[in-house]
Structure formats: structure tokens, C-alpha cells
C-alpha positions in Angstrom: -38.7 1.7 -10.8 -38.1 5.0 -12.3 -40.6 8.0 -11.9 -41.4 9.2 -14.9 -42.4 12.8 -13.5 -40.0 15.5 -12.4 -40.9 18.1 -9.8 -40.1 20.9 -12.9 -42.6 18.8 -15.2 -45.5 18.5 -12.3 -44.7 22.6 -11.7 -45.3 23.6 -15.4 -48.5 21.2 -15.6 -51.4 23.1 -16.8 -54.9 22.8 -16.1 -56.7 21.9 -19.1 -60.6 21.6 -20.1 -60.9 18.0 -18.7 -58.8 16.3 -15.6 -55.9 14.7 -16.8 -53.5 12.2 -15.4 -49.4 12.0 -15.4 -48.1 8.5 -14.9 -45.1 8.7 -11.8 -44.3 4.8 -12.2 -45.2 1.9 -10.4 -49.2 3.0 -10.7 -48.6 6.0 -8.8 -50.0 9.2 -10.9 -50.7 12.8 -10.6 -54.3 14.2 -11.2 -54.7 17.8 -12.6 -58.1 19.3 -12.2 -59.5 22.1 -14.5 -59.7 24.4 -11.9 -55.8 23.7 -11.5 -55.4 21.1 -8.3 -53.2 18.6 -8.5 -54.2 15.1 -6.7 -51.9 11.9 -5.8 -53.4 8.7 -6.8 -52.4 5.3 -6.5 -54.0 2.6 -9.1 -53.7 -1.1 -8.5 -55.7 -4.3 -8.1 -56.6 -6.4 -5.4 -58.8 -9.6 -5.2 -58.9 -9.3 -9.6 -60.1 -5.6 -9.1 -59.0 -2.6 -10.6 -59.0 0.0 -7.5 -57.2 3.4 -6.7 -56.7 5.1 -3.6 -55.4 8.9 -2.4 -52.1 9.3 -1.6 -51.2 12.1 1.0 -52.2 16.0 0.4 -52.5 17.6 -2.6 -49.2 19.0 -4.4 -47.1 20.8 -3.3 -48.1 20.1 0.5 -46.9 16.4 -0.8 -44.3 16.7 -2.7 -43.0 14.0 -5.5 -40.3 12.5 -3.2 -43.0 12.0 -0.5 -45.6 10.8 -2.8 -43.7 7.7 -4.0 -42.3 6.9 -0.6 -46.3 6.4 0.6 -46.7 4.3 -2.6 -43.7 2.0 -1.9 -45.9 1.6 1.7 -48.9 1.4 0.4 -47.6 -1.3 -2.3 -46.4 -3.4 0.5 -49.3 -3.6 2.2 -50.9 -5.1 -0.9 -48.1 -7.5 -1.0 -48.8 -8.4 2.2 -52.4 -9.2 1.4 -54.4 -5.6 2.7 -55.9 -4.0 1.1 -55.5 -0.2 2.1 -58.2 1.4 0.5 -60.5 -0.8 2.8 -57.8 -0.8 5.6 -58.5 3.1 5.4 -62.1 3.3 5.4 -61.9 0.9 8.7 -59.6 3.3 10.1 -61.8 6.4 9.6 -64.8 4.8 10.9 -62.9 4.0 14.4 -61.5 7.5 14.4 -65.0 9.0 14.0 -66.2 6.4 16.5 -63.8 7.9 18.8 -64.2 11.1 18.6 -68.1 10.0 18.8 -66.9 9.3 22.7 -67.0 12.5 24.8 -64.9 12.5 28.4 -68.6 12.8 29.9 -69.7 9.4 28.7 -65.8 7.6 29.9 -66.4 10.1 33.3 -69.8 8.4 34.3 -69.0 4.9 33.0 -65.7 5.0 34.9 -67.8 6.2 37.9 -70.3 3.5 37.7 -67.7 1.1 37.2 -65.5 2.0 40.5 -68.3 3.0 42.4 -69.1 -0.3 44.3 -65.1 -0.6 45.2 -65.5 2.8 47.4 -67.1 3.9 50.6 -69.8 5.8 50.0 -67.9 9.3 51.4 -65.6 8.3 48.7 -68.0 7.8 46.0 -69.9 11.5 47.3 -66.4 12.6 46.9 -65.8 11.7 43.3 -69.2 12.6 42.3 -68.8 16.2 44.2 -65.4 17.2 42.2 -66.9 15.2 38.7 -69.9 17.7 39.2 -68.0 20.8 40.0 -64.6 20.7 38.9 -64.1 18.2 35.6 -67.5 17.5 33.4 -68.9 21.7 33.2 -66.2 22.1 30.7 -65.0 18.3 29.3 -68.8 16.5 29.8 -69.2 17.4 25.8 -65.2 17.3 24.6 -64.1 13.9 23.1 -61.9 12.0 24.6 -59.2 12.2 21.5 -59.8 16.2 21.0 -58.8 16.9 24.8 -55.2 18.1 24.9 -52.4 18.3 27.3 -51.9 21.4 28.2 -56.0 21.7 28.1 -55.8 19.5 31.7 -53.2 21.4 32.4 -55.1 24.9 32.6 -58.2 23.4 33.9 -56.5 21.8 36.9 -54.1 24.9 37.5 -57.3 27.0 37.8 -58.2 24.4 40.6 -54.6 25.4 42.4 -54.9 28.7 42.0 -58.4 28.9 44.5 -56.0 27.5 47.0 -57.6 23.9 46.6 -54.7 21.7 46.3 -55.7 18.7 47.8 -58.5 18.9 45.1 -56.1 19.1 42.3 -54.0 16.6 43.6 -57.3 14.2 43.4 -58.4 15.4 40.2 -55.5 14.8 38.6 -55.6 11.0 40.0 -58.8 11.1 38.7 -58.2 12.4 35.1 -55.4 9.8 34.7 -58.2 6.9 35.8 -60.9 7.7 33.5 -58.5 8.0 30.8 -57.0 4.3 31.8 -60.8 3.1 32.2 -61.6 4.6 28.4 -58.3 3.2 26.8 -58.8 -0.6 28.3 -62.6 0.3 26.2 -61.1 1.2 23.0 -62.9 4.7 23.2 -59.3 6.3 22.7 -56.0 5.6 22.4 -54.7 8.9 23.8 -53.4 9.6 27.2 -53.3 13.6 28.2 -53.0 12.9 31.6 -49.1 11.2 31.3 -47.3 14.3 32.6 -49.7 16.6 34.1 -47.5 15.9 37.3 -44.6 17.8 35.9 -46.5 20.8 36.1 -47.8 20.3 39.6 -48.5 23.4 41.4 -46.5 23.7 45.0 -48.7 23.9 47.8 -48.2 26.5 50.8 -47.1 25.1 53.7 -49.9 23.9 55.8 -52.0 26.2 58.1 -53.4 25.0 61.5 -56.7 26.2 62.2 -56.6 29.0 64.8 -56.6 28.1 68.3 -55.4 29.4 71.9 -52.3 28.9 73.6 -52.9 26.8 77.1 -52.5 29.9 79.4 -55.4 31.7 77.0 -57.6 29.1 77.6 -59.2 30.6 81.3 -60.2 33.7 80.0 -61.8 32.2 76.9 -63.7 29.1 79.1 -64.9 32.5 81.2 -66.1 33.8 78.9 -67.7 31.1 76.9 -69.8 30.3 80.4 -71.1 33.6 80.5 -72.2 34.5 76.7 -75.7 34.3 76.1 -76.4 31.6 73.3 -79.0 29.2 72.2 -78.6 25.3 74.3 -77.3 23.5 70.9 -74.9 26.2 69.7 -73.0 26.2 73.4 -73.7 22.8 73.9 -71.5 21.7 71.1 -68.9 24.6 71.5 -68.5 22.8 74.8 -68.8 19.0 73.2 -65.7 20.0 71.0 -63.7 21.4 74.1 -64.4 18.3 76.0 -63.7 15.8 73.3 -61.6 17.5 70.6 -63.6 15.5 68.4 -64.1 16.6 64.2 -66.3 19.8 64.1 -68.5 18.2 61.1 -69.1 15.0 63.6 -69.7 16.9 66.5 -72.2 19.5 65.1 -74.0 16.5 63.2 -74.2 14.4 66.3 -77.3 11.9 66.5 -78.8 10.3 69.5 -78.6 7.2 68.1 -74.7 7.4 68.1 -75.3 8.1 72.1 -75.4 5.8 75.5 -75.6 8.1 78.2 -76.1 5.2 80.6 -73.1 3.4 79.6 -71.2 7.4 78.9 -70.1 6.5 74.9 -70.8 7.9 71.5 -70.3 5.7 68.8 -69.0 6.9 65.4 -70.0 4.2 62.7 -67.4 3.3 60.1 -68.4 5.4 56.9 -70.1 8.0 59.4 -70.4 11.2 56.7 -67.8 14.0 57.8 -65.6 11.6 59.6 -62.6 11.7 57.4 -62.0 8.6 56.0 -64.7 7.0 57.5 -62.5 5.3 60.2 -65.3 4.1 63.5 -64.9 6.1 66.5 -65.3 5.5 69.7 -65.4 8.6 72.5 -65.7 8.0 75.9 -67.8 11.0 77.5 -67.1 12.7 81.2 -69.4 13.0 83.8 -69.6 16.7 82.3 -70.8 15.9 79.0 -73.5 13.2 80.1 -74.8 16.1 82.2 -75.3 18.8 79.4 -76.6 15.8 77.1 -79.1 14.7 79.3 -80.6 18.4 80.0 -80.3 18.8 75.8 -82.3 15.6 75.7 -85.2 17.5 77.1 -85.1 20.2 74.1 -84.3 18.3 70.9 -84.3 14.7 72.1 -86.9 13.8 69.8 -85.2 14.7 66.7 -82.8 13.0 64.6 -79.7 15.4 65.9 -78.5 16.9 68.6 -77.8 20.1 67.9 -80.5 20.9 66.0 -80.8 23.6 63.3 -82.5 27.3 64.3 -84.5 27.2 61.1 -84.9 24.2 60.4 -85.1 21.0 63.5 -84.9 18.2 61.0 -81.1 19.3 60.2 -78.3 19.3 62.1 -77.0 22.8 63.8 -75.3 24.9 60.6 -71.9 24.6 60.0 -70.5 28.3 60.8 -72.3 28.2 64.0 -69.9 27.8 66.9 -67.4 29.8 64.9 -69.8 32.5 64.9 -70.4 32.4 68.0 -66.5 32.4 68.8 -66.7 35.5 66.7 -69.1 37.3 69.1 -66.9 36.7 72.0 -64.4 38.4 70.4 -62.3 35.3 69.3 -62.7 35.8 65.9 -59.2 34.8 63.7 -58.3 33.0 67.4 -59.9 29.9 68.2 -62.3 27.5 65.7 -64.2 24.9 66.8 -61.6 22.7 64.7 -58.6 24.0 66.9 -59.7 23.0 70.1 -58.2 19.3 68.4 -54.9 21.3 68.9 -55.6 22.6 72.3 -56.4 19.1 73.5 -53.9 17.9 71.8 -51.3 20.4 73.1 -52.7 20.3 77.3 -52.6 16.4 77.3 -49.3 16.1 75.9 -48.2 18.9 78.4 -49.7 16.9 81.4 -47.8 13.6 80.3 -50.6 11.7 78.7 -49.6 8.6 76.2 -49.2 10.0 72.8 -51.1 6.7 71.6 -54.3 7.8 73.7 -54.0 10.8 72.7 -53.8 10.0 68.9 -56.9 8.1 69.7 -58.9 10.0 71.0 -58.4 12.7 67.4 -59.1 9.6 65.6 -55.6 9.5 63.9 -55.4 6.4 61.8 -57.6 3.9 61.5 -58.6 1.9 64.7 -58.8 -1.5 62.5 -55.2 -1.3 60.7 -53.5 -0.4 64.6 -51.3 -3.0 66.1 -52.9 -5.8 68.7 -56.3 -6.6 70.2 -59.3 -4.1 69.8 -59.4 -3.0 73.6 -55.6 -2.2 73.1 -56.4 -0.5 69.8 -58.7 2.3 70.6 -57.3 2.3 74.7 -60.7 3.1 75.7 -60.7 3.1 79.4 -57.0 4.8 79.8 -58.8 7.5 77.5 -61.9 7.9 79.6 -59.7 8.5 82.6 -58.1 11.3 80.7 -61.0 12.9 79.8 -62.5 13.0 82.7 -60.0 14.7 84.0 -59.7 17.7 81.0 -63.0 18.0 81.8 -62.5 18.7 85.1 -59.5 21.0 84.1 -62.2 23.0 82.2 -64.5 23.6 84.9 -61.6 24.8 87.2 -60.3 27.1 84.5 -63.9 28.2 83.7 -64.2 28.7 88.0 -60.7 31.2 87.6 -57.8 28.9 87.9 -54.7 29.9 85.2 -53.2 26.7 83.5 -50.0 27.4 85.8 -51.8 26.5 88.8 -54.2 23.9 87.1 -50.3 22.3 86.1 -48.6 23.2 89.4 -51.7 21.3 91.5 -52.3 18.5 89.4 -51.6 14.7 90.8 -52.4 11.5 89.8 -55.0 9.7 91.6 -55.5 6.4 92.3 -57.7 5.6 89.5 -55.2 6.6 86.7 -52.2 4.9 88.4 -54.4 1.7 87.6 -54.7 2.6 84.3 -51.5 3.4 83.7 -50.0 0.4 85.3 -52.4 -1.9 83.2 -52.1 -0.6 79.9 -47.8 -0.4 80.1 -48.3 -4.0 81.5 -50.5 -5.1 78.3 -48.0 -3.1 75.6 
């Protein structure tokens, strides 16, 4: 079928009073407006109707060639029994409908959705980073209008405040509720498919300040003779004898305590216990002792280290740092690096790397190898405890590690220990 148009002929068209058509063949023809556009129209019938429909952009942005080569298209899908002026208007319709569906509405649908698969630190989690990090600028942007490199900038501002593990998430995130809305029908777009090539590189990892073993005397000294309120050296000292999470520590209940039988029991899902894992901490003789005295102060409250201002909270969270700070440690120990210095003595003294793991709450108790006793090693972990804690009080009486190390010997007690737990591995 030969067009009877020309691009010369459609060029030299003039606009006249009245629209006008010129035929291009096959039903396809050009409509000149008065004020001098040109239009692409195709005419046809479907279902005994006489219909037309649009075809592409005006001329010149669709030229001839490309006009009939949308009709020959167009044509077939008639053939083929659809009708595309219809076809379109069904089309148009979804697309508004999409763009109708903002990433706030996929965001907390998605959220709903998950939230009874996750642990509630996890769904706190989500909801913190949602709140703060993804819906202030995307809550009202619709799912098909949000672009690439738009992710891109929002989560490289998350790198560049240093928050990388945040990004990493967010990005997880961002490719999930874009998943969640797709498997909908709210879009058909993904943004999220290579945000990973433009991950940010992290700096290497930082641990939290914290003393060398031969600094530790003349810190303990110093500790014991700072004036201070009960809580705040009481839990300074709690995370010296236990190397326990600072968050758990300072938020320490008495319901999590039995002095009588010298535990503390961390729930599974206990808020600020990183991923939740249960805990169990043996507690020297040392520990029982300053518990029971803080008993008399805060012991009917909800925590143990109570807030200054305020009893019904726990004690704040730059407390024992600042305290740390007055002593002239500032930049040199944290509350969080005495996990380190526990860490570093035992394995020093010979201690099993397993109880030791333990006792920082490394992995999770329930996935470890073997029976529950041999999982969290309770009683080869209250031995060495107990005997840190004794360490401390004869570091904090003037003793230098060398000659806490060069004294040392096993007693009787731990060669029990020992002997059982190598004979139950």
C-alpha cells in the first residue's frame, strides 16, 4: 500500500480557514489545523464502527516514515481482534492509577504486611529508618515517578553521615517495598535494581575506646575513689564485671535479677540486646553485693539504675561515659570497651574462647552446637567471672596486671570445671 503523501507535499501544506485532511493510504491521514498544526490520524472500523484514533506526535516530531510504521501496528492489532483506541484508554487509566500510588502508601502496606514475620526490635527498626531516613522525601512521590539515580542521592546522603550500616539496610529495604508494590500491580518499575553498583565503601571498622590490660590499675583506682551518684558507678562497675552491652546494662530491671540464685536473665527480644538473642550472665559474689545495697535505693522501681530526673526511666545513656570523661578518660575507655578489655584479660589468662564468646553474647545461644547447658557454658563462665572480679578488686587494692598474671593459679574449683566441660565437648 502506497502512501500517497510525500514529506515535500506534508512540508508545503498550508493552513487553511477550516481543518483539512490528506489521505497517507491504508486509512492513515494527516490533519492540518487553521492555526497550522499538523495531526496523525488513523480511521478504521471495528465491531461495524467507523472509529479513528491518534497516531504518535504531531509532525515533524513524527515524521511520515514513523507514522505509517505505527499504523501497520496499530492495523494488526485490529486484525488480531483489539481494538486500540479502547486498548489505549485502558492503558491510560492504569498509568494514572499508578502514578495515583505514592512510595508512602507501598512503604506502610509493605510494613504492615512484614511486620508480624519480625521481632519486634526489628519491626522498631524498620519503622525508625522508614520515619527518618525514606518517607520525609518519597511519602508523597509515586512509585512510577521515583528514578534511579533519585535512590541513589537519597541513600548516598545516608553514607556520607558515616551511617553505613543504615544504608546498607535501606537499600534492602528500598528494593522490598518495591518487590511488595510490583507483586500489587501499583508499578511496574524497579529503581532499586542497581543501587548496589554505587555502594559507598565503608571505613574500616573502629573499636570503641578502651585501656590496654596494664592501664587498667590506675583506672580501677581511680574509678573507686570518684565521687558519683550509686547507679552511675554501679553500672560503670556492672559493665567491668560482666562486659555485658552498655544499652542492656544501663536499662537493667529487677525482674531480669535473682540475687539468691546470682543470675540476670536477658529475655529473647530484650530491647537493646542486638538481635534479640537471650542472655544469660552469671553474677560474682561482687556484683550480688553492690546489687543488694542498690536494692535499698531504687529497688522499688522498674530499673536499676534509675534516671537523675526522672526514676521511672532507666539511667541516661551518656552517663558512665561522662563520668569516664570526668576521670580524665575521656577518648580512652567507654562503657562499650570494657567488652574488649574483658575480652582481651580472659583470653590473656587462657580462658576457652567459647566461654568467652559467651559471656559477649556472640551468636545466638539457640542456633550453637549441642545441649543448652553446653550452649551457653554457664557454670565454667561463673567460675571465670568470679575470678575477674576478683582480679578487679586486687587491681583496684594496687596490684599491676604483671603481678595479677605472674600470681595467678588455678584452684581447685576451676580444674573441675575445666575437666568436665573438655570431658562433655
Amino acid at each position: 500500500m502506497r502512501s500517497q503523501l510525500t514529506d515535500i507535499k506534508i512540508k508545503n501544506a498550508k493552513p487553511r480557514p477550516k481543518k483539512y485532511t490528506m489521505p497517507a493510504g491504508g486509512g492513515l491521514t494527516l490533519l492540518v489545523m487553521p492555526e497550522g498544526a499538523k495531526y496523525w490520524r488513523l480511521r478504521y472500523r471495528f465491531g461495524g464502527k467507523a472509529k479513528w484514533i491518534s497516531v504518535g506526535r504531531p509532525y515533524p516530531e513524527t515524521s511520515l516514515k514513523d507514522a505509517s510504521a505505527e499504523a501497520v501496528r496499530l492495523r494488526q492489532l485490529i486484525a488480531e481482534g483489539i481494538d486500540p483506541a479502547e486498548r489505549r484508554v485502558v492503558q491510560r487509566l492504569a498509568q494514572r492509577q499508578r502514578m495515583a500510588n505514592t512510595f508512602g502508601e507501598a512503604a506502610e502496606a509493605w510494613h504492615l504486611y512484614r511486620k508480624a514475620a519480625w521481632k519486634p526490635r526489628t519491626e522498631a527498626q524498620v519503622r525508625e529508618y522508614l520515619d527518618k531516613d525514606l518517607l520525609p522525601s518519597l511519602r508523597a512521590r509515586p512509585l512510577d515517578a521515583i528514578s534511579a539515580p533519585e535512590l541513589v542521592t537519597l541513600v548516598a546522603g545516608i553514607e556520607h553521615r558515616g551511617a553505613f550500616d543504615v544504608a546498607k539496610k535501606v537499600r534492602q529495604w528500598l528494593k522490598a517495598i518495591y518487590s511488595y508494590a510490583r507483586a500489587m500491580g501499583w508499578t511496574e518499575k524497579d529503581p532499586t535494581r542497581d543501587l548496589l553498583a554505587v555502594k559507598g565503601v565503608a571505613p574500616p571498622p573502629k573499636n570503641f575506646p578502651h585501656l590496654e590490660p596494664d592501664q587498667l590499675p590506675a583506672f580501677l583506682q581511680e574509678l573507686a575513689k570518684v565521687t558519683s551518684a550509686p547507679t552511675v558507678k554501679g553500672c560503670a562497675m556492672l559493665s567491668v564485671w560482666l562486659g555485658n552491652r552498655p544499652g542492656v546494662t544501663r536499662t537493667l530491671k529487677w525482674t531480669e535479677l535473682d540475687l539468691d540464685a546470682g543470675l540476670w536473665e536477658i529475655a529473647q527480644g530484650r530491647e537493646l540486646q542486638k538481635r534479640g538473642y537471650r542472655h544469660t550472665t552469671p553474677l560474682p559474689r561482687q556484683a550480688i553485693e553492690m546489687l543488694r545495697e542498690l536494692h535499698k535505693l531504687t529497688g522499688t522501681f522498674e530499673h536499676v539504675f534509675i534516671g537523675r530526673n526522672d526514676p521511672s526511666k532507666p539511667l541516661s545513656d551518656g552517663a558512665v561515659n561522662n563520668l569516664f570523661k570526668r576521670m580524665g578518660y575521656s577518648g580512652k575507655q567507654t562503657a562499650h570497651g570494657f567488652r574488649h578489655v574483658l575480652s582481651t584479660c580472659m583470653n590473656e589468662l587462657g580462658y576457652e574462647s567459647d566461654w568467652i564468646e559467651r559471656q559477649l553474647s556472640h551468636g545466638d545461644p539457640d542456633a550453637i552446637r549441642g545441649t543448652y547447658n553446653k550452649a551457653v557454658y554457664l557454670n565454667p563462665r561463673r567460675v571465670m567471672l568470679q575470678r575477674w572480679a576478683d582480679i578487679v578488686d586486687r587491681m583496684q587494692a594496687g596490684e599491676s596486671w604483671a603481678q595479677v598474671q605472674s600470681s595467678l593459679e588455678t584452684d581447685e574449683s576451676e580444674h573441675v570445671v575445666v575437666a568436665f566441660q573438655r570431658k562433655i565437648g
